[in-house]
N, C-alpha and C positions, 0 to 999 in steps of 0.2 A: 398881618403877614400870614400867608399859605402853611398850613403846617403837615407832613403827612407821618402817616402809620404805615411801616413796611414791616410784612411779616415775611420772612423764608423762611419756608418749611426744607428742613432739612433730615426729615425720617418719620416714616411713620411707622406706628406701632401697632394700635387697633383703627382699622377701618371702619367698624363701626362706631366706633365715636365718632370719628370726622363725620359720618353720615349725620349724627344727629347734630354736629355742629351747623353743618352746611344746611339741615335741614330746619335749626332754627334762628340762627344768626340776621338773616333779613330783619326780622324784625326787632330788634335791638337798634336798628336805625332809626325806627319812628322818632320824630324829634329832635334829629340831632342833622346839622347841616353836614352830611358827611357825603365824597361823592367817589362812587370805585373808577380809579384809575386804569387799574389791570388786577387781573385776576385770572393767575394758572394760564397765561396765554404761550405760545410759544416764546423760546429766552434764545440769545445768543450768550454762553458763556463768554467774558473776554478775558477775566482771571480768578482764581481758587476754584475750588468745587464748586461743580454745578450745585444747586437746591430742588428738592424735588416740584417746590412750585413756590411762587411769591405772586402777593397782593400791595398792591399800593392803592392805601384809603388819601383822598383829600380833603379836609378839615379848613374852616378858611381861619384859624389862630389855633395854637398851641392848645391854648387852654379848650377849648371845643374838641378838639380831639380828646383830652385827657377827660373831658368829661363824660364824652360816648365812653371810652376804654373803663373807668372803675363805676360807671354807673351799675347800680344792681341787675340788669336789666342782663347786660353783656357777661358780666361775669361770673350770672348763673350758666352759662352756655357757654363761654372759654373753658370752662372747667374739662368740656369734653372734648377741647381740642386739645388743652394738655393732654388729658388722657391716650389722643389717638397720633400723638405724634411730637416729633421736638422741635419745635422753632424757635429763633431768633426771631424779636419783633423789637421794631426801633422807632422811634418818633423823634422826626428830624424837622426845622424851621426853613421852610424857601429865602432865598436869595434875593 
């Protein structure tokens, strides 16, 4: 079953960390069946707060997702999205 990773970003802080996120995060995919859904595209609010931007990764199981997410690989380079901002990020199973 599909599983995906939805981040919304909901503030940032330092810009230059996202830059080094965004500028290393690609490759933290090698190897992993991951596939970008959306990314920062335009949103239609329908309810709460807008988010400054959200990404929906697709993973084709759970477990593959969780394995891109704590692999050493990502989590040397998450580091600097915490730093540059605060999101919610959610890993949820398809229908």
């Amino acid at each position: 079953m599909s599983a995906y990773i939805v981040f919304h970003k909901e503030g940032t802080h330092d810009q230059s960390e996202l830059d080094e996120y965004l500028k290393n995060v690609g490759k933290t995919f090698e190897g992993h069946p991951a596939k970008i859904l959306a990314a920062y595209g335009p949103q239609q609010v329908l309810e709460g707060p807008a988010p400054e931007g959200v990404v929906v990764l697709e993973f084709p199981t759970a477990a593959a997702a969780r394995t891109w997410y704590d692999s050493p690989a990502y989590q040397a380079v998450a580091k600097h999205r915490l730093n540059g901002a605060t999101f919610r990020v959610v890993l949820v199973e398809g229908a």
